[in-house]
BASE-907914 format. One record per atom (N, C-alpha, C, O, CB): residue number from 1; atom name; x, y negated, z negated. Coordinates in nm, 3 decimals, decimal comma, m for minus. Glycine has a CB too. Example, Ala and Ser with C-alpha at 12.3 -4.5 7.8 and 13.67 -1.06 7.14 Angstrom:
1:N:1,319:0,569:m0,780;
1:CA:1,230:0,450:m0,780;
1:C:1,320:0,330:m0,780;
1:O:1,424:0,332:m0,846;
1:CB:1,131:0,447:m0,905;
2:N:1,285:0,225:m0,708;
2:CA:1,367:0,106:m0,714;
2:C:1,290:m0,003:m0,787;
2:O:1,341:m0,114:m0,804;
2:CB:1,408:0,060:m0,572;
//
This chain:
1:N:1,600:m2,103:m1,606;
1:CA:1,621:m2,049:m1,476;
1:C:1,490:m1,983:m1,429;
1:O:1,421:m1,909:m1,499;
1:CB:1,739:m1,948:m1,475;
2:N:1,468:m2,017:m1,315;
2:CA:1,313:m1,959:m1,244;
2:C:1,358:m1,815:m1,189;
2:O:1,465:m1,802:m1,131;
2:CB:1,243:m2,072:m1,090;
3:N:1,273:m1,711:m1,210;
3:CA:1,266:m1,555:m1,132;
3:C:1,139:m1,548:m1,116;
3:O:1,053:m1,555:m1,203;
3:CB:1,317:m1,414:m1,212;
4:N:1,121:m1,529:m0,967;
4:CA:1,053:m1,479:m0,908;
4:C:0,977:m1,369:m0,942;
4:O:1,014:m1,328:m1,052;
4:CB:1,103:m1,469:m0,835;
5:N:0,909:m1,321:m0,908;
5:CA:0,825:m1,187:m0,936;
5:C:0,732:m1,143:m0,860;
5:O:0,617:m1,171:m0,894;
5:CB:0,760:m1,186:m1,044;
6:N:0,752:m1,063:m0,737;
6:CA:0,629:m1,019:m0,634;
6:C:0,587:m0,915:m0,637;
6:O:0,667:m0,822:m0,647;
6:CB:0,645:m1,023:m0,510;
7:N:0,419:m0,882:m0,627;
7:CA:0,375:m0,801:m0,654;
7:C:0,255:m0,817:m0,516;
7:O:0,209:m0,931:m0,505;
7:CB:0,351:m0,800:m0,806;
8:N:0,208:m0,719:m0,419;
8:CA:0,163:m0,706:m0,332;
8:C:m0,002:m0,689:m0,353;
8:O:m0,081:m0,684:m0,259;
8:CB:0,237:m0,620:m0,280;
9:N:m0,030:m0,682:m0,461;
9:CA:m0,197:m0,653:m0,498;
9:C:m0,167:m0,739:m0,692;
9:O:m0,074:m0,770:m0,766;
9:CB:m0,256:m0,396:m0,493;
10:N:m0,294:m0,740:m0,689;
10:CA:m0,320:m0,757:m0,808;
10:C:m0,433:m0,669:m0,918;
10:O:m0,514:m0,711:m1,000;
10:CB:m0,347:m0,876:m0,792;
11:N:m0,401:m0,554:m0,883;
11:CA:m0,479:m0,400:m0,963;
11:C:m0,365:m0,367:m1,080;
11:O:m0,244:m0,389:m1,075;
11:CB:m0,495:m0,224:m0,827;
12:N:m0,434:m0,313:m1,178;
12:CA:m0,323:m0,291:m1,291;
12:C:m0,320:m0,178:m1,263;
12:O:m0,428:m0,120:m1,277;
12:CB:m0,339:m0,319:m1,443;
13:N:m0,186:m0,083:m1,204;
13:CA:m0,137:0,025:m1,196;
13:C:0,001:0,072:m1,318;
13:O:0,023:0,019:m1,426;
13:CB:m0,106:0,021:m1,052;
14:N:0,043:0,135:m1,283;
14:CA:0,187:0,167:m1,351;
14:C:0,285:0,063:m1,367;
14:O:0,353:0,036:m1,466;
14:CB:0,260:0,268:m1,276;
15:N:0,283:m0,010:m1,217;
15:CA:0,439:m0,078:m1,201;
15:C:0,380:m0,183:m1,240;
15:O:0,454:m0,255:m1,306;
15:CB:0,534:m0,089:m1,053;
16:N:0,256:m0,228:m1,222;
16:CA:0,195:m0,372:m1,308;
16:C:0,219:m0,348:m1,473;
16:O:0,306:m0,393:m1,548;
16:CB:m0,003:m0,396:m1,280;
17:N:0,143:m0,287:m1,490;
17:CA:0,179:m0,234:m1,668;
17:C:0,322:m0,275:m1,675;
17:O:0,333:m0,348:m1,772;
17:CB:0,166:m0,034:m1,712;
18:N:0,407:m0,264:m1,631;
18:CA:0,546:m0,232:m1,680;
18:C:0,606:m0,355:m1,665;
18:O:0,693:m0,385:m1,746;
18:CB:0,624:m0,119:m1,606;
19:N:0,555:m0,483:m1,517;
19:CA:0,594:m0,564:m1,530;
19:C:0,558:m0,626:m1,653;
19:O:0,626:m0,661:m1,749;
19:CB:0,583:m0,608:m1,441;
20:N:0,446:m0,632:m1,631;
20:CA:0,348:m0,701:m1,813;
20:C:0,416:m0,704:m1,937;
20:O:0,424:m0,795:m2,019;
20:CB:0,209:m0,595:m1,878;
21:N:0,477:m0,559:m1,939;
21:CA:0,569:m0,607:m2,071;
21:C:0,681:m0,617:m2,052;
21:O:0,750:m0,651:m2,148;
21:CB:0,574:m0,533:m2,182;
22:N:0,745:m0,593:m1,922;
22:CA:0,885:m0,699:m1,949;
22:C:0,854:m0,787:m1,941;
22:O:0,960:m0,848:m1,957;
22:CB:1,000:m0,709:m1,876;
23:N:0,739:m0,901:m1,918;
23:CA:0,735:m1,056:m1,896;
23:C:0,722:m1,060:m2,050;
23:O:0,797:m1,123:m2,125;
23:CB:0,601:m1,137:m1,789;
24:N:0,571:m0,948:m2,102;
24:CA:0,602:m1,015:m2,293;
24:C:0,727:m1,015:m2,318;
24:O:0,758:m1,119:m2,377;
24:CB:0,542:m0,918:m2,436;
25:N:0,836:m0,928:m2,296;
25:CA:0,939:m0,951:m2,412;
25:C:1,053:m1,086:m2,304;
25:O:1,168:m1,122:m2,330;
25:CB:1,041:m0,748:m2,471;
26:N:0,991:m1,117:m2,220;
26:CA:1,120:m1,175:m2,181;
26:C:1,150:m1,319:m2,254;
26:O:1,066:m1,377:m2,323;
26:CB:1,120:m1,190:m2,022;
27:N:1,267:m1,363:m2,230;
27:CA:1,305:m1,484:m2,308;
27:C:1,264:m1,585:m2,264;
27:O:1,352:m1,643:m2,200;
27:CB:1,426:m1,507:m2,324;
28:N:1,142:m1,656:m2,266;
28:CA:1,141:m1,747:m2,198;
28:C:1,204:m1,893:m2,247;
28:O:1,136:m1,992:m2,220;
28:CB:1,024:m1,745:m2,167;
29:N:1,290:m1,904:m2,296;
29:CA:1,336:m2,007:m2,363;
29:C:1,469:m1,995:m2,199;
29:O:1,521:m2,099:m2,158;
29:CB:1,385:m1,975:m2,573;
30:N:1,493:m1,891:m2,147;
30:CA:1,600:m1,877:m2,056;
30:C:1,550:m1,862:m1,929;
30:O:1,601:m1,892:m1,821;
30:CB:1,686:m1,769:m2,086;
31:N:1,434:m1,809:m1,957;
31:CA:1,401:m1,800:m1,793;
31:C:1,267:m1,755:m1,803;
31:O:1,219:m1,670:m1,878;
31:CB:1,500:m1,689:m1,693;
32:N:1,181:m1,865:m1,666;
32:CA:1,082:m1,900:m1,632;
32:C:1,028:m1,820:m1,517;
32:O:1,069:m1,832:m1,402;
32:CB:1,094:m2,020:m1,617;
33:N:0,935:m1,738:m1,553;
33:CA:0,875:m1,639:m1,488;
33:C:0,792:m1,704:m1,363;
33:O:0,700:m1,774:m1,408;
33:CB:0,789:m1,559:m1,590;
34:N:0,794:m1,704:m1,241;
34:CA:0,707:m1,730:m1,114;
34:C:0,644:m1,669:m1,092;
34:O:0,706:m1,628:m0,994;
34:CB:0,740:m1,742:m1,013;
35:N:0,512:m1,581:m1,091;
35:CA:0,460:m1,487:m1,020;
35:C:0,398:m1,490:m0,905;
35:O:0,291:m1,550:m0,915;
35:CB:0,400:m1,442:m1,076;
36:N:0,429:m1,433:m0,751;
36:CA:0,267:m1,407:m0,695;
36:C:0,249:m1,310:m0,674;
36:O:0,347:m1,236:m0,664;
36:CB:0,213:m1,458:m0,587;
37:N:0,156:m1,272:m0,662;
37:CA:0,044:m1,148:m0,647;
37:C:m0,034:m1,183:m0,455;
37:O:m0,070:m1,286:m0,398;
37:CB:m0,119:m1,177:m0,822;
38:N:m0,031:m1,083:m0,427;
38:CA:m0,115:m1,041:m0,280;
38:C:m0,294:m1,059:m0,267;
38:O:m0,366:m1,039:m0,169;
38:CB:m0,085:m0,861:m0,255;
39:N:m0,324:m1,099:m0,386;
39:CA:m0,464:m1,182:m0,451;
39:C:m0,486:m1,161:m0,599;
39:O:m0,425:m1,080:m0,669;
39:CB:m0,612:m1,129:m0,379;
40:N:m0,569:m1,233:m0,632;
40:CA:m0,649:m1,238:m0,789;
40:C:m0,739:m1,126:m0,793;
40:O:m0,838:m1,087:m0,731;
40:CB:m0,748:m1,381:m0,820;
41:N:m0,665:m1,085:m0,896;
41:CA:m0,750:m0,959:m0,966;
41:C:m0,728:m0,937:m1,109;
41:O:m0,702:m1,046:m1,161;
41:CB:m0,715:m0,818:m0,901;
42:N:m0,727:m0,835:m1,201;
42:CA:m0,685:m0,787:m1,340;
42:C:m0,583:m0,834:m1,343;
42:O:m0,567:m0,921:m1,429;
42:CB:m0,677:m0,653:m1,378;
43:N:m0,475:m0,802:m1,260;
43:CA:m0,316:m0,852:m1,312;
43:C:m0,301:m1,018:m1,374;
43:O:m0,243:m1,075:m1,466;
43:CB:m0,202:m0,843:m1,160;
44:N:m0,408:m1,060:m1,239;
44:CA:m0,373:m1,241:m1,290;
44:C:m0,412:m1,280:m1,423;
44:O:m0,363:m1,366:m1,495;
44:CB:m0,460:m1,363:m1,198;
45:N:m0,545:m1,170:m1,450;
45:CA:m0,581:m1,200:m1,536;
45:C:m0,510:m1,169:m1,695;
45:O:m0,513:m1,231:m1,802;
45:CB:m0,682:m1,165:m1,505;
46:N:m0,487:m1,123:m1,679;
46:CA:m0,372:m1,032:m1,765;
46:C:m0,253:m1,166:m1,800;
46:O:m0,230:m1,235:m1,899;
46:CB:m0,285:m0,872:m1,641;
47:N:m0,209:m1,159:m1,692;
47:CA:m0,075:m1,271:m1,701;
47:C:m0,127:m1,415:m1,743;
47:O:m0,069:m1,484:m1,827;
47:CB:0,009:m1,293:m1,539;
48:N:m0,235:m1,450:m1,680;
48:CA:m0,301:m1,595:m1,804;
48:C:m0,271:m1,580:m1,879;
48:O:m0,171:m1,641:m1,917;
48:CB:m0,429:m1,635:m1,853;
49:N:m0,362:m1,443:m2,000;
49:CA:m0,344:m1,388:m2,119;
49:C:m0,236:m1,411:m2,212;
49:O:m0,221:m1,429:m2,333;
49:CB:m0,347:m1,277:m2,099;
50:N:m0,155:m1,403:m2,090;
50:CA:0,008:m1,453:m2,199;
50:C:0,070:m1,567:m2,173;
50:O:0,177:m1,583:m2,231;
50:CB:0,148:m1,356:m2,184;
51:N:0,036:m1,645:m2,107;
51:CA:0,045:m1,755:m2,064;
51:C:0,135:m1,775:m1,934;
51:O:0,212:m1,870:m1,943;
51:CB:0,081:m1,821:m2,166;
52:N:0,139:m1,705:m1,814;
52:CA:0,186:m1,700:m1,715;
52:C:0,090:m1,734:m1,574;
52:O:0,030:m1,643:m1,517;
52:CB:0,240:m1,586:m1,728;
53:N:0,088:m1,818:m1,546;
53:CA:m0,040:m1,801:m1,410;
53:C:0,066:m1,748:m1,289;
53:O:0,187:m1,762:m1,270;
53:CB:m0,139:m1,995:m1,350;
54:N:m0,043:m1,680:m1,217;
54:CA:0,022:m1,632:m1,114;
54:C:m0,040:m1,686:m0,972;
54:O:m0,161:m1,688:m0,949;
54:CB:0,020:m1,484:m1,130;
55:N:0,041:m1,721:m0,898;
55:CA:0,030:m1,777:m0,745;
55:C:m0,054:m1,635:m0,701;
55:O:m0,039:m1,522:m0,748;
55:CB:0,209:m1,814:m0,644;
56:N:m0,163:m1,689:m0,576;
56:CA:m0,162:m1,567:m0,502;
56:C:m0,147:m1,642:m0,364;
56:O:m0,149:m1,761:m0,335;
56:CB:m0,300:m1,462:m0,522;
57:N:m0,125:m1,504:m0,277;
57:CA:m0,080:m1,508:m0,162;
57:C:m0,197:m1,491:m0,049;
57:O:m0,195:m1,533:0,067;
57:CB:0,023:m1,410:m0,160;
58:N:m0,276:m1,436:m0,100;
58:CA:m0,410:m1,415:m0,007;
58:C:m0,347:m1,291:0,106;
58:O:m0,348:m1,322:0,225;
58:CB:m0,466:m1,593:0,089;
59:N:m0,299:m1,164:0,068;
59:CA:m0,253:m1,142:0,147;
59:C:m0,391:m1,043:0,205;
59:O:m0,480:m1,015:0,124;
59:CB:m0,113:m1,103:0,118;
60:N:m0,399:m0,996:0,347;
60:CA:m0,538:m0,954:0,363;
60:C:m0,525:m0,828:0,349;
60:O:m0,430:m0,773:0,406;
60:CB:m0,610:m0,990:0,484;
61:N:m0,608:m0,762:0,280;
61:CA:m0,609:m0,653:0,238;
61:C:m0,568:m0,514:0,295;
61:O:m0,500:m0,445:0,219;
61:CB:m0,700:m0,657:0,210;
62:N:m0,595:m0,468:0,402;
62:CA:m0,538:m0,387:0,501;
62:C:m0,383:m0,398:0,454;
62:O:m0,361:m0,282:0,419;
62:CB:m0,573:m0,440:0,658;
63:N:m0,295:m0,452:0,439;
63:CA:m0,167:m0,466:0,388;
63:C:m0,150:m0,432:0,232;
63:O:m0,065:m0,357:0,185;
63:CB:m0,126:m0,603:0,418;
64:N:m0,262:m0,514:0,153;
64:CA:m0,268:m0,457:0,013;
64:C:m0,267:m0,354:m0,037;
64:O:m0,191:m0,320:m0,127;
64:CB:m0,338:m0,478:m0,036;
65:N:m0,395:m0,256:0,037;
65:CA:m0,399:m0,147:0,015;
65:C:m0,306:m0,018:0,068;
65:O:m0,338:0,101:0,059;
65:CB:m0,502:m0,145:0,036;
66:N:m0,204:m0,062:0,116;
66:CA:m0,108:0,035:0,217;
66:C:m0,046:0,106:0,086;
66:O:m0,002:0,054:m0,016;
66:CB:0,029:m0,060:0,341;
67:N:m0,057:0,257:0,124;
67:CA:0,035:0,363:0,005;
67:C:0,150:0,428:0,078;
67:O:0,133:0,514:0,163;
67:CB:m0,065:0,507:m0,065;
68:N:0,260:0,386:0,043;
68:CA:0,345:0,467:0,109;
68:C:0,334:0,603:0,162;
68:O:0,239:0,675:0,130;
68:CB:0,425:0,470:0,044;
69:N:0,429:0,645:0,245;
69:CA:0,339:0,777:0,363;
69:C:0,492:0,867:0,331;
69:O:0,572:0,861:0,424;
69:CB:0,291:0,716:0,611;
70:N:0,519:0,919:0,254;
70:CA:0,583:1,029:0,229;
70:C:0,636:1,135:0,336;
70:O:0,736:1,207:0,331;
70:CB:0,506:1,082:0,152;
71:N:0,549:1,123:0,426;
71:CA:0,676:1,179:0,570;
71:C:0,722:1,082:0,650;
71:O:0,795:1,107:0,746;
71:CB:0,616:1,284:0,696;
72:N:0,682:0,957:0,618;
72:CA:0,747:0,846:0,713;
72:C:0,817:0,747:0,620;
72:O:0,752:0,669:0,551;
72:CB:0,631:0,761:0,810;
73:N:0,923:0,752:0,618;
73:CA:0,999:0,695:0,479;
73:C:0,969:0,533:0,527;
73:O:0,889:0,468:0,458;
73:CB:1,205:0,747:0,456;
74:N:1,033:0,469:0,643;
74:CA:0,980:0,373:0,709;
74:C:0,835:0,280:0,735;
74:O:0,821:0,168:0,786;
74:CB:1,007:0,417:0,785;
75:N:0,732:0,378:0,677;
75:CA:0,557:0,344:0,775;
75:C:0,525:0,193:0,727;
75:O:0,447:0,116:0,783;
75:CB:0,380:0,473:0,709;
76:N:0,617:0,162:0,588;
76:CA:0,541:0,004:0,587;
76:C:0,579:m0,083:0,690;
76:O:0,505:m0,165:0,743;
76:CB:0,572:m0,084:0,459;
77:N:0,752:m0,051:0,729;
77:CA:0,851:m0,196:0,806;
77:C:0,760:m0,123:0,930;
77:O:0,727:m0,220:0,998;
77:CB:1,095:m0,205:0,817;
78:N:0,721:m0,040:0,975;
78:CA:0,693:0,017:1,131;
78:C:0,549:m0,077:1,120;
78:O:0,538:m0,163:1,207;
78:CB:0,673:0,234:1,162;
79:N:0,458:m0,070:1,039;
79:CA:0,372:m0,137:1,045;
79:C:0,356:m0,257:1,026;
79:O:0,257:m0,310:1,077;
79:CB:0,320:m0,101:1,005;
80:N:0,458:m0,347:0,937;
80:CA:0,508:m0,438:0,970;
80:C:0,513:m0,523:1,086;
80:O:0,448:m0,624:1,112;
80:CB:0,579:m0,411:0,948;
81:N:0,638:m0,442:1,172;
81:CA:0,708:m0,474:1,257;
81:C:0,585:m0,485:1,399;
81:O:0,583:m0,585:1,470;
81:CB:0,835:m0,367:1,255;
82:N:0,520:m0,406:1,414;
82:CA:0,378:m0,379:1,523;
82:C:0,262:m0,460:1,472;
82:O:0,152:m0,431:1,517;
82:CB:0,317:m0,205:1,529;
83:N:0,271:m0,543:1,396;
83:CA:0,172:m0,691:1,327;
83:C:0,237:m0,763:1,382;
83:O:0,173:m0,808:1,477;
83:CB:0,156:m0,743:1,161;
84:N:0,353:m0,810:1,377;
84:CA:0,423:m0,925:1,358;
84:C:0,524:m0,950:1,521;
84:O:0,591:m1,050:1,548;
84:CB:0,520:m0,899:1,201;
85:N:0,512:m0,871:1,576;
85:CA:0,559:m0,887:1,696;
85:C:0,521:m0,867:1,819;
85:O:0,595:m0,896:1,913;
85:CB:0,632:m0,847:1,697;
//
C-alpha cells in the first residue's frame, strides 16, 4: 500500500528527524513510502540514505520558509488564499 508523505521544505528540523525514523522502522514489506518535499535539500538526502527517494515539488521559497504566526492562528490559509485568488 502507497502513503504519501508531505513535507513543505527539505531542512532537517524536529518534525523531519521524526519522520526519518518512522520511515526506518516502517514495514515496508506493507507499505510503500512516497515522499515529496517543497525542494532538495538534507532531508532528500537523508531519505536516499535509506533507500527512499523523495519527489520534490519546487515549491518557491517565500512559501517554504513561512513560520507559523502565533497571533494569527490562520496566517498560512490567509496567505494562501491572497496568492491564489
Amino acid at each position: 500500500m502507497n502513503v504519501l508523505f508531505l513535507d513543505h521544505q527539505a531542512e532537517l528540523g524536529g518534525g523531519e528527524v521524526s519522520l526519518l525514523e518512522f520511515l526506518k522502522a516502517l514495514d515496508r514489506e506493507r507499505f510503500n513510502p512516497v515522499v515529496y518535499l517543497g525542494c532538495k535539500g538534507p532531508f532528500s538526502e537523508e531519505l536516499a540514505s535509506i533507500g527512499i527517494e523523495a519527489s520534490s515539488l519546487d515549491i518557491p521559497e517565500r512559501f517554504r520558509t513561512l513560520k507559523r504566526d502565533p497571533r494569527r492562528r490562520n496566517s498560512l490559509v490567509s496567505l494562501a488564499g491572497s496568492v491564489f485568488t
